[in-house]
C-alpha positions in Angstrom: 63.0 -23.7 38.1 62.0 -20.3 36.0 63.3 -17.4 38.6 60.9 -14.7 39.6 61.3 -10.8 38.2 59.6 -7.9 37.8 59.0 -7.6 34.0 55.1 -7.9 34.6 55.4 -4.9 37.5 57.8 -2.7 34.9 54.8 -3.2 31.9 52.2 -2.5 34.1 53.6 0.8 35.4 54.5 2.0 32.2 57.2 3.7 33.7 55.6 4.9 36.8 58.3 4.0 39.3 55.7 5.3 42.6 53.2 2.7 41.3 56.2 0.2 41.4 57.0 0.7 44.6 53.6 0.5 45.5 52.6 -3.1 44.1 56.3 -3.9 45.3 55.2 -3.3 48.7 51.8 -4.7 48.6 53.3 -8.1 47.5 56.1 -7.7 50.9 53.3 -7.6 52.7 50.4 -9.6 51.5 52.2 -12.8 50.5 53.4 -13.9 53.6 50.2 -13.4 55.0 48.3 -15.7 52.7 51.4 -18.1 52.5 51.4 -18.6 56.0 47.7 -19.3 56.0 48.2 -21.2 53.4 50.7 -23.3 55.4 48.2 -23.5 58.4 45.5 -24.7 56.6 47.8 -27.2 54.5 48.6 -28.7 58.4 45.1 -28.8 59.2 44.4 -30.9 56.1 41.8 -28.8 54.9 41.7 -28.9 51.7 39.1 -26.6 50.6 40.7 -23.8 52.3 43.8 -25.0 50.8 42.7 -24.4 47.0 41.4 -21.2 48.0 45.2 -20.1 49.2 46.8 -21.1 46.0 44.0 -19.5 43.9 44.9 -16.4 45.5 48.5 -16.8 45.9 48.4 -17.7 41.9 47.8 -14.0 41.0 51.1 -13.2 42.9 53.0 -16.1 41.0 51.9 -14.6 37.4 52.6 -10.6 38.7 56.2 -12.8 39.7 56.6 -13.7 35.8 56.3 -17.2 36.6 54.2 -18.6 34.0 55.1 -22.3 34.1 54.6 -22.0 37.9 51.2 -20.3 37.7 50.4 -23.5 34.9 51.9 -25.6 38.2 49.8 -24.2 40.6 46.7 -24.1 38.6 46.9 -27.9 38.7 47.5 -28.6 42.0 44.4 -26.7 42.9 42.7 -29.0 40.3 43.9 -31.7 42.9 43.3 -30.4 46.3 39.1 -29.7 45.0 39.6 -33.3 44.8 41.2 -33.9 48.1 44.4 -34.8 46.5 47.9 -32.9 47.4 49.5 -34.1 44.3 51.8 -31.2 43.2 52.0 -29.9 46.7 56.2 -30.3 47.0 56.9 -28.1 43.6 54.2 -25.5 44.9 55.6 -25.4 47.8 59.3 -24.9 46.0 57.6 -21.9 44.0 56.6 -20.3 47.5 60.2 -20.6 48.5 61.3 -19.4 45.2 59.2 -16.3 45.9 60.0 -15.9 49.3 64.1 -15.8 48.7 63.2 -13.4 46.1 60.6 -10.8 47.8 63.1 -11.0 50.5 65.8 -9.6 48.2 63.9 -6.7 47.2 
């Protein structure tokens, strides 16, 4: 599995370590948020709701650098609009993949 870093963060900044720090923080706090919804709405077998979760938590996988897992996640929101959870096990692996590292910053 392709690790997460921050080489999309340090080109967007240009240099700007405040801005950084900033995005940095916002993805602390946002991506639990929307990963535990995701998992609620995941349990409540709604999948609608569900592919609206990954699209959102996609945008947080690419700033992550994870290109083959944004490619992963793409498809399994191609499944869920048709109330299918194929791919659900590796995007879930990606979330704890982001998790461990958010953590770590």
């Amino acid at each position: 599995m392709e690790e997460p870093n921050l080489s999309y963060v340090y080109n967007m900044s240009g240099g700007n370590k405040e801005f950084e720090q900033k995005l940095i923080g916002i993805m602390k706090t946002e991506f639990p948020e929307e990963k535990k919804e995701y998992f609620e709405n995941i349990a409540a077998g709604n999948f609608s709701e569900v592919a609206k979760n990954v699209h959102k938590l996609k945008h947080k996988i690419i700033i992550l650098g994870l290109e083959k897992s944004y490619a992963l996640a793409a498809r399994y929101e191609d499944n869920l609009l048709k109330d299918s959870v194929e791919g659900k096990e590796d995007f879930e692996a990606v979330l704890q993949n982001m998790t461990k590292f958010l953590d770590s910053l």
